[in-house]
C-alpha positions in Angstrom: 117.9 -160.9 -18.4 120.6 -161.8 -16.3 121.7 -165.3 -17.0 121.4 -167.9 -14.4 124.7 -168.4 -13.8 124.9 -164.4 -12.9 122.2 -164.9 -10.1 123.7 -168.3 -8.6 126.8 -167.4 -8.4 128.6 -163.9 -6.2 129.8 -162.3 -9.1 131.0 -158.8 -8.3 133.0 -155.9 -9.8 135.7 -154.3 -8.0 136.4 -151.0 -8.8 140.1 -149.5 -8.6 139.2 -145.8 -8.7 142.5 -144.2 -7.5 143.6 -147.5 -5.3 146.8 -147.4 -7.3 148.0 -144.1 -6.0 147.2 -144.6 -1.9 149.3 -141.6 -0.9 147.1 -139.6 -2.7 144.0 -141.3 -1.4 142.8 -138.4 1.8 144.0 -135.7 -0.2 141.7 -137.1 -3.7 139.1 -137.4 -0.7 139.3 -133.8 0.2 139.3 -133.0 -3.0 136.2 -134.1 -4.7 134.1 -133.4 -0.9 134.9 -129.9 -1.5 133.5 -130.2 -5.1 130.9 -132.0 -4.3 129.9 -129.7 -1.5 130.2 -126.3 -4.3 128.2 -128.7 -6.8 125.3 -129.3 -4.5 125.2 -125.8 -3.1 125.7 -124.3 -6.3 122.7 -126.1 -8.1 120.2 -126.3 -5.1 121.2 -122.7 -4.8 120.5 -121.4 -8.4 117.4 -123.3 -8.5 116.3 -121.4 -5.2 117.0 -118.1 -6.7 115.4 -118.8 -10.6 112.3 -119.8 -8.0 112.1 -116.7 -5.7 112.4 -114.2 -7.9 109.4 -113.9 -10.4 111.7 -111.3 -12.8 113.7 -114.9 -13.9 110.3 -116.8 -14.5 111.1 -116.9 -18.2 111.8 -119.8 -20.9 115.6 -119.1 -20.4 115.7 -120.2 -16.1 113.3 -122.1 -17.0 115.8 -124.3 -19.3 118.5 -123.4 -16.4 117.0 -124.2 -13.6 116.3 -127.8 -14.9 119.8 -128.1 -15.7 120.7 -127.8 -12.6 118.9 -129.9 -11.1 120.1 -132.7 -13.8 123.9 -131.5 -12.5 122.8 -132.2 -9.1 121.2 -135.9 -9.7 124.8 -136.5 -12.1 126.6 -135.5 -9.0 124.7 -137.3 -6.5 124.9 -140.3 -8.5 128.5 -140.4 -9.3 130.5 -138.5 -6.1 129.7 -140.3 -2.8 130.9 -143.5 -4.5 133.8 -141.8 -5.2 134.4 -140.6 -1.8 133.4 -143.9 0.0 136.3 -146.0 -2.3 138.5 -143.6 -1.8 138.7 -144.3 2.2 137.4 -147.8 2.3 139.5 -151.0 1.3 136.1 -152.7 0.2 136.0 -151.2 -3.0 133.4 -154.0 -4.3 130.2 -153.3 -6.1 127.2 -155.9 -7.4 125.9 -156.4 -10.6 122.7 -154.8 -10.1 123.8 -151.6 -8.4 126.6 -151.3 -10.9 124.4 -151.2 -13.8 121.9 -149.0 -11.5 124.7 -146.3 -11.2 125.4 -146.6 -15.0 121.8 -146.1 -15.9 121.2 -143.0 -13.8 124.5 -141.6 -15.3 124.0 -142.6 -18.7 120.4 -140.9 -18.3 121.6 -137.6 -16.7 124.2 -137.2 -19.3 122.2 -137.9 -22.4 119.3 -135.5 -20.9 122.0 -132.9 -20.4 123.5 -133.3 -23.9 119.6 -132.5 -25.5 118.8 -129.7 -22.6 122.2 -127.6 -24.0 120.7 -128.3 -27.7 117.6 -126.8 -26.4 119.0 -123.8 -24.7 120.9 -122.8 -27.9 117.2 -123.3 -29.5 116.3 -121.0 -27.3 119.0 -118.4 -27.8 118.2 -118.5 -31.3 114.9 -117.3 -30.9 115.3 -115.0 -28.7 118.0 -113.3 -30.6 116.7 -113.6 -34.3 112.8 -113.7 -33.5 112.6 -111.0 -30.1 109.1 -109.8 -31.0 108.1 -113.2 -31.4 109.8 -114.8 -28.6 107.6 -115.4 -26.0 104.7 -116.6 -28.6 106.9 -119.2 -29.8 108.6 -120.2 -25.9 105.7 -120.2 -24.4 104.7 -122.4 -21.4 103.5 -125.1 -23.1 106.2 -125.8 -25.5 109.5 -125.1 -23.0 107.4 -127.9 -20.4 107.5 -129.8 -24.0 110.8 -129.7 -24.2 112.0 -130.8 -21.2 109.9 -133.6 -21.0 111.0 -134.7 -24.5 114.6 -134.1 -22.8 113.7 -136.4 -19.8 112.3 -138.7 -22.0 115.1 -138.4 -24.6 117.4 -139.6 -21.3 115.2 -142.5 -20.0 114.8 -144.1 -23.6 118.3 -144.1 -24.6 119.7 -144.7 -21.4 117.4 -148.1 -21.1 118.8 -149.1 -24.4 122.4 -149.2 -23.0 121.2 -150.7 -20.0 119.5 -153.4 -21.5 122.1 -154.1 -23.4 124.4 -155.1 -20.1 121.7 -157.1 -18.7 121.9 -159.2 -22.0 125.5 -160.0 -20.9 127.1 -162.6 -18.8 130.1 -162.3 -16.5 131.8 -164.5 -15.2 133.4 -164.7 -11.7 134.9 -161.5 -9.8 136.0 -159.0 -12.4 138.0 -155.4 -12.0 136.7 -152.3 -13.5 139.7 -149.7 -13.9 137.5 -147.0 -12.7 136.4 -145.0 -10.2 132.3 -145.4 -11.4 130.4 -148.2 -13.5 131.1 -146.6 -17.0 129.6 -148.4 -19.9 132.9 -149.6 -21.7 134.2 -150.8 -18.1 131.3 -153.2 -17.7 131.1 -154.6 -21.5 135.0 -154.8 -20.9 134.3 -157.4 -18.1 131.6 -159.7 -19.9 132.6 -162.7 -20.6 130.2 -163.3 -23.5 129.9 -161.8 -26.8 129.8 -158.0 -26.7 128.8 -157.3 -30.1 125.7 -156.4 -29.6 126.8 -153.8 -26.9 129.7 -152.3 -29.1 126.9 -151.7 -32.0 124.6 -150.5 -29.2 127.3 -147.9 -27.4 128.3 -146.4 -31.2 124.9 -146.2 -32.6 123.5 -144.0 -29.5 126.4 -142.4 -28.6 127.3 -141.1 -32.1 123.3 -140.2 -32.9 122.9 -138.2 -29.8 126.2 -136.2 -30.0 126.0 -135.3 -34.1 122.1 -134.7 -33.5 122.4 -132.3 -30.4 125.4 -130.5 -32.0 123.5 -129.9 -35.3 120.9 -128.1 -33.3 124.0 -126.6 -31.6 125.9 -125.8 -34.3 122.9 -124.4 -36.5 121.0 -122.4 -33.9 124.5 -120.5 -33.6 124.9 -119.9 -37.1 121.7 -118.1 -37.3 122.6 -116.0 -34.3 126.1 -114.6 -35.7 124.2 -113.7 -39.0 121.8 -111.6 -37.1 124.0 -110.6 -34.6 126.4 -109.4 -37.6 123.5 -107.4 -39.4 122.4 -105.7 -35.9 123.8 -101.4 -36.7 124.0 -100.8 -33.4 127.5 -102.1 -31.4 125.2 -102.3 -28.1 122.8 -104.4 -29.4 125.7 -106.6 -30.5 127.3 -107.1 -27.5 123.9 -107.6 -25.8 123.3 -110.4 -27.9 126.8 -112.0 -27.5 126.6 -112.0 -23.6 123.4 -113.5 -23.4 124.9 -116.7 -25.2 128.3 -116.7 -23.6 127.5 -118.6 -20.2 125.7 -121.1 -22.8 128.7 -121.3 -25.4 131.2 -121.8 -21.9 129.5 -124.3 -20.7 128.9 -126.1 -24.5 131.9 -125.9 -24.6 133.8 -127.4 -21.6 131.2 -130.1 -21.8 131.7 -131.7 -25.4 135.2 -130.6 -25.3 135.6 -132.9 -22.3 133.4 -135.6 -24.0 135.6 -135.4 -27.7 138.5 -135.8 -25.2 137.2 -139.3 -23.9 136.3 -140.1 -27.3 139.8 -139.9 -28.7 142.1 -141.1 -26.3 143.3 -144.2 -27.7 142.5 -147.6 -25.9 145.9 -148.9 -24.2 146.3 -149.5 -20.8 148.9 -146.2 -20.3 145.7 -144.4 -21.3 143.8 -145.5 -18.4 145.0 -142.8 -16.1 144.2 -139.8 -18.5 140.9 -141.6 -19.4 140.1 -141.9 -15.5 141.1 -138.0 -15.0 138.7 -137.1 -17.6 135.8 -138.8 -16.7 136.7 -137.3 -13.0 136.4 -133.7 -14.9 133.8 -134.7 -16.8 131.0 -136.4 -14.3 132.3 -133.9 -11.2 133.7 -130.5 -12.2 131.3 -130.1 -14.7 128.4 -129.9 -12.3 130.0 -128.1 -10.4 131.5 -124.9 -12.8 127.9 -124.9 -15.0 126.1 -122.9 -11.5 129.1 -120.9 -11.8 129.6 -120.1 -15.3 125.8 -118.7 -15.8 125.8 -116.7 -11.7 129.4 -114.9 -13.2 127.9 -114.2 -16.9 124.2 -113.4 -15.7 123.4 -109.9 -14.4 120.0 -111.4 -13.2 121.3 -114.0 -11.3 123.8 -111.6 -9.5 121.3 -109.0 -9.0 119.0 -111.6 -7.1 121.6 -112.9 -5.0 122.9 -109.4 -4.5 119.6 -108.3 -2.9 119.2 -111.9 -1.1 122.4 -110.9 1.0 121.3 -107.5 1.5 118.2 -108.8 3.0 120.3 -111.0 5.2 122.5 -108.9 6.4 119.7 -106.1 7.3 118.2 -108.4 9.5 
């Protein structure tokens, strides 16, 4: 709980976002609406088509379609704050809602993390058990899945967030970013953060070595099958059915090793800000893309969507 102190007293964050480059500021603004715009259409929209057309109602959309809509709720959470600091000179936040943004981002990322672990899972059966595939993805276990990936998010997500409610803080504080990240807020307690530090390196070391095991594994099997397959067809057949999947693996825990190693000093703060920028909006925003470009499916649905349209 939230000491007494915290609930007597107005004790706020301010956060600086991009308030240290105003020239910038409407152009920044532009910027991420237009992103944020793609993001929302590009989600809502894939989920549309992986629900109209009953040739994509398989384990694979299945996983996609769900990621989606966790890119969508990421988005949501993080981008109109953005936008509204970026044109107002209030740029205050309280307690509460800061640690309620936190937890909804800390719980669509960590859900994300174990849905890509589960897509490769996926791949891996698909490619090196086909005959069994649908026997072992069947209904049951892919709605298993994602619940253990909802619940995966939620569980961890409350950890880190009880662990800031444990804190005090004392006064008006500045977080140097443009969203309540978790280091920002521990950064601004005034009381012992131990706890929190232990808290932060346990989960966020356990989820990212035990999702990119799964990772890692599930694609060794693959490229021993797919390196036994005779026929050069079947070969590239099975490497672009995991390539919007290895893209977007990718770009994400490329972007999140990234964060991870730039080095706490204050001239970091910038790169560290443009990082998380990439990392909580253009993500969202290029996964809709990556798997529309890479999947025949997808662009045969919307292909005969438009032609409908347009007949009309």
């Amino acid at each position: 709980m939230i000491s007494d102190r915290n609930q007597s007293a107005a004790i706020i964050f301010i956060l600086l976002g991009f308030s240290d480059h105003p020239k910038y500021q409407i152009l920044l603004f532009l910027v991420f609406l237009a992103i944020y715009v793609i993001t929302i259409m590009g989600n809502l929209g894939m989920i549309a088509i992986i629900m109209m057309n009953s040739k994509l109602h398989i384990p694979m959309y299945f996983f996609l379609e769900h990621l989606s809509f966790v890119d969508f709720c990421y988005s949501t959470t993080v981008t109109p704050k953005l936008l509204e600091n970026l044109v107002a000179e209030d740029r205050t936040m309280s307690i509460p809602a800061c640690i309620t943004q936190f937890f909804f981002i800390a719980n669509c990322a960590l859900t994300e993390t174990f849905m890509l672990a589960v897509m490769a899972y996926d791949r891996f059966v698909a490619i090196c058990n086909p005959l069994l595939y649908m026997v072992i993805m069947s209904q049951k276990r892919c709605a298993l899945l994602m619940t253990v990936a909802y619940c995966w998010g939620i569980l961890f997500s409350l950890l880190y967030t009880y662990s800031l409610l444990v804190l005090s803080f004392c006064g008006t504080t500045i977080i140097n970013n443009f969203v309540c990240d978790y280091s920002g807020i521990l950064s601004a307690s005034c009381s012992d953060k131990h706890f929190g530090e232990m808290v932060q390196f346990i989960v966020a070391n356990f989820n990212m070595l035990s999702t990119l095991l799964v990772i890692f594994t599930s694609y060794i099997f693959i490229f021993v099958t797919v390196l036994k397959m005779n026929s050069v067809r079947a070969r590239y057949k099975a490497f672009s059915t995991c390539a919007s999947h290895l893209t977007a693996v990718g770009i994400f825990y490329g972007t999140v090793l990234f964060l991870y190693c730039i080095p706490n000093t204050k001239s970091s703060w910038f790169t560290f800000k443009v990082g998380s920028v990439f990392y909580a909006t253009v993500i969202p925003m290029l996964n809709p893309i990556i798997y529309s470009l890479r999947n025949n499916d997808v662009k045969e649905t919307l292909r005969n969507l438009m032609e409908k349209k347009f007949s009309h």
